[in-house]
LUMZA-194693 format. One record per residue (C-alpha): x, y, z; residue number from 1. Coordinates in steps of 0.001 Angstrom, whole numbers, plus 500000, padded with zeros to 6 digits. Example, Ala and Ser with C-alpha at 12.3 -4.5 7.8 and 13.67 -1.06 7.14 Angstrom:
<sites>
      X      Y      Z   k
 512300 495500 507800   1
 513670 498940 507140   2
</sites>
This chain:
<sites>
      X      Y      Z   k
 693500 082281 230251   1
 696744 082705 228261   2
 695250 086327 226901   3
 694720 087683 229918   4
 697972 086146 231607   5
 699542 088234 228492   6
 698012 091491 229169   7
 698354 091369 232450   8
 701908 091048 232610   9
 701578 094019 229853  10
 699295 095683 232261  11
 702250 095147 235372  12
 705309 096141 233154  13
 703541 099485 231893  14
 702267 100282 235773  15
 706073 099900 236968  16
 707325 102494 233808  17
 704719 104746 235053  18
 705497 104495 238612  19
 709401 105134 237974  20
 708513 108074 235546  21
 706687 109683 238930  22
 709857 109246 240854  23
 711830 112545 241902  24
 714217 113439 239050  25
 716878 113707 241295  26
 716473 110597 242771  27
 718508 108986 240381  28
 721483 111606 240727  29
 724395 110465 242960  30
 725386 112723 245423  31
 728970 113369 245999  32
 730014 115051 249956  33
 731303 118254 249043  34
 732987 119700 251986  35
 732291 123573 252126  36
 733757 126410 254937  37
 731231 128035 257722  38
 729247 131054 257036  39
 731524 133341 254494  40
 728433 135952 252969  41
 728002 136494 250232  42
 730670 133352 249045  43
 728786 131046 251774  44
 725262 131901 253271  45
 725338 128661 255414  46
 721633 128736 256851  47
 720250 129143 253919  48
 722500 126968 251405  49
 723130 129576 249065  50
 725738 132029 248100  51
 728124 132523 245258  52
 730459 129927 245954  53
 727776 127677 246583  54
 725561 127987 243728  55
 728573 127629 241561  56
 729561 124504 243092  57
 726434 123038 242461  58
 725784 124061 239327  59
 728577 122590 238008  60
 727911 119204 239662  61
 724737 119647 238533  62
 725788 119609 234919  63
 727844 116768 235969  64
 724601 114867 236781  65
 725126 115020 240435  66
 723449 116217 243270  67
 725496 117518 245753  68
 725349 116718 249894  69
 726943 120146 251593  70
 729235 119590 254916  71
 729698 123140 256376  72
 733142 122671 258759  73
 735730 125126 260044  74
 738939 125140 257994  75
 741045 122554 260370  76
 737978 120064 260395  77
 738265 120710 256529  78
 742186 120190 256554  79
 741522 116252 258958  80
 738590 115598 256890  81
 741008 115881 253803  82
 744078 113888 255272  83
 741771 111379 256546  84
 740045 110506 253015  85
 737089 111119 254293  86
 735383 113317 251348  87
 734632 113558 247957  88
 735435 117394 247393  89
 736885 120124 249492  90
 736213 123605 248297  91
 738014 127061 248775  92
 741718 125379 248791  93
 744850 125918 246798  94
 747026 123624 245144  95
 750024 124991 247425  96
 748167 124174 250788  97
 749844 120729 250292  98
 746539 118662 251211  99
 746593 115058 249336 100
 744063 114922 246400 101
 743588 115879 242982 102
 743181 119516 242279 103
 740568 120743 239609 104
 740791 124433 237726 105
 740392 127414 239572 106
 736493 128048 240152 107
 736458 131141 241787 108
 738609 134332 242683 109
 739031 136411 245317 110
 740048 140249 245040 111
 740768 141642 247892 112
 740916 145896 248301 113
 742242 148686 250367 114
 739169 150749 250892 115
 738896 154239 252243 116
 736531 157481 252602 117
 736629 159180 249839 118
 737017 162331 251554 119
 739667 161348 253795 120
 741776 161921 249878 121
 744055 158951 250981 122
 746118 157693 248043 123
 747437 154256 247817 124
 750137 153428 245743 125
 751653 150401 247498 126
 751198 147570 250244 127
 754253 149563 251811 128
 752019 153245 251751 129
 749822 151438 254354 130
 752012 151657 257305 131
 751204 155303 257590 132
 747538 154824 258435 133
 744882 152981 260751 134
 744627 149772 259044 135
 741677 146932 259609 136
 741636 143953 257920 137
 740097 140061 258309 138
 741324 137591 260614 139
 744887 135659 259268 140
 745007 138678 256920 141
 748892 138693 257915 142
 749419 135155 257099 143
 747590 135167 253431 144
 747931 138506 251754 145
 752046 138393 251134 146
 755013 139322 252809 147
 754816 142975 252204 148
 751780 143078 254020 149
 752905 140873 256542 150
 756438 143303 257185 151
 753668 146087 257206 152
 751486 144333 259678 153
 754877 143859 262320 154
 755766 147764 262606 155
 752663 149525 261766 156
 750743 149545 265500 157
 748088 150813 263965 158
 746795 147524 262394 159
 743623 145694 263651 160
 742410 141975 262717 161
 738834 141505 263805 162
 736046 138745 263050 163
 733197 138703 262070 164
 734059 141014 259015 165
 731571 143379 259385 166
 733140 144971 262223 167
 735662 146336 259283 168
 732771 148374 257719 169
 731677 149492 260726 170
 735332 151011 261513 171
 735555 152582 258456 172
 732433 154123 257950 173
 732200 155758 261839 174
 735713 157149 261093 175
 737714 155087 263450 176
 740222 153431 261152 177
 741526 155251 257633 178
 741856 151879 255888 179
 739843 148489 255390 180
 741212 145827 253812 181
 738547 143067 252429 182
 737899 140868 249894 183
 735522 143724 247581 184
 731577 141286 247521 185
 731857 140807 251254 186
 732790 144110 252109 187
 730025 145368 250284 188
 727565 142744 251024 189
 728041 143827 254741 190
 727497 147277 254147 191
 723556 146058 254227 192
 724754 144964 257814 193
 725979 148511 258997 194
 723657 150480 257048 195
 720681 151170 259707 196
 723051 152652 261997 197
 725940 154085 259495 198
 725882 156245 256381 199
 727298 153638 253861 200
 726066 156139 250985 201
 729547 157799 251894 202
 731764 157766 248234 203
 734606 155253 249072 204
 737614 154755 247112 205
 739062 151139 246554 206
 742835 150001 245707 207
 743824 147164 244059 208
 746576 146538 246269 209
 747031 142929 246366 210
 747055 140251 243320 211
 743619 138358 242654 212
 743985 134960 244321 213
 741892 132171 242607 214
 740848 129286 244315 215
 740362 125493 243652 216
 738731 122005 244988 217
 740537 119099 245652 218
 738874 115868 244922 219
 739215 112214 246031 220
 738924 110868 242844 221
 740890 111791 239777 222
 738478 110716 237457 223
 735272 112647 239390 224
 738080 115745 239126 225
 738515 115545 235166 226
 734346 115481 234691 227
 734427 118586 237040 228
 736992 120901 235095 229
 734842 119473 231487 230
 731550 121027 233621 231
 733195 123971 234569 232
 734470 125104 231615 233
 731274 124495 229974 234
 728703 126751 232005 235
 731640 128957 231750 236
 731008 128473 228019 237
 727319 128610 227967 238
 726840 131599 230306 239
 725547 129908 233391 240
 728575 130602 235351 241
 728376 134305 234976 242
 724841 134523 235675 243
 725463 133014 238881 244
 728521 135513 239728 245
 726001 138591 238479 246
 723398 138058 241048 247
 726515 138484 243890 248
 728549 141528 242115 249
 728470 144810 244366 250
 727764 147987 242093 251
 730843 149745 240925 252
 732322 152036 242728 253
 735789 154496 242311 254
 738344 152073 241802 255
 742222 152979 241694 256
</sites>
């Protein structure tokens, strides 16, 4: 009887290995609560949990050995969420926002443009030269993109903020505004938005107006935050993070 006892506990201990082994490989990752904004194409494509921003996010938890569990809030449920304690990571924030936390590398940048027809022959030498046109730009653009373009945004009656962004594209491209300011991948991902019913094909000119802003997350933990910036700089390293950023850069186009 003692054999067989023997084996069989053989035959129990090998049937449990096997059974773990069959187990989803991620169901031994932790998940951390990574708080992300709403629906910001191409940087956020909410419904379908994808999207630059995103995929970078998680591939760099991924190489962390973490899975990640996505919260999609509007920026003051991010801001109470924050104060409260009650995340693990925030996305899309800067150190000078003054939420509590511990701030990892910058992860992502933003560029935003002047755009205009390129037959219009606008030239753009300044945040100052736009106070002579039709300007349309995102929501809050007055309260993010500087104080020149704030002073420009007081006395120029000409300036439009509108939401959702496409509406900028739309503006521009029908002839109804001589300038769009946007961050340059979502103004171009929403030309695919305008295109059925506007010639997009039309040359445009961009200016690099404005200063690249890069943006951070802020983390509960110090210790999660320090394993994060390691991660980061290594797909940076290994070419992962610039494959994701290639499958979400617009084609070039004239640039001043």
């Amino acid at each position: 009887m003692r054999p067989m006892l023997k084996w069989g506990m053989r035959g129990f201990c090998m049937l449990a290995i096997l059974l773990g082994a069959m187990q989803p490989a991620h169901a031994a990752e932790p998940a951390v609560r990574v708080l992300f904004g709403l629906n910001k194409p191409p940087y956020i494509i909410e419904g379908e949990h994808r999207g630059l921003e995103y995929e970078l996010i998680s591939t760099v938890f991924a190489d962390m050995g973490y899975r990640i569990d996505p919260v999609f809030v509007p920026p003051a449920r991010m801001v109470s969420l924050v104060r409260a304690g009650a995340f693990d990571v925030a996305t899309t924030v800067r150190a000078s926002s003054g939420l509590p936390g511990f701030y990892s590398a910058p992860y992502m940048q933003y560029q935003n443009m002047a755009f205009v027809l390129a037959k219009r022959r606008i030239i753009l030498r300044s945040v100052d030269d736009l106070s002579d046109y039709s300007v349309v730009a995102f929501q809050n653009a007055h309260l993010v993109l500087g104080d020149a373009f704030r002073h420009m945004t007081l006395h120029n009656v000409r300036y439009l903020e509108v939401s959702p962004q496409w509406i900028e594209n739309n503006l521009l491209y029908s002839g109804h505004v001589d300038v769009a300011v946007a961050d340059r991948r979502i103004f171009q991902y929403f030309n695919q938005e305008v295109k059925s019913h506007l010639d997009t094909r039309q040359p445009i000119r961009m200016f690099a107006l404005f200063a690249p802003t890069d943006y951070q997350a802020v983390f509960h933990d110090g210790h999660l935050r320090d394993l994060f910036n390691k991660s980061l700089a290594r797909i940076k390293q290994d070419g992962r993070y610039d494959a994701v950023v290639a499958r979400y850069s617009p084609a070039a186009d004239a640039r001043d």
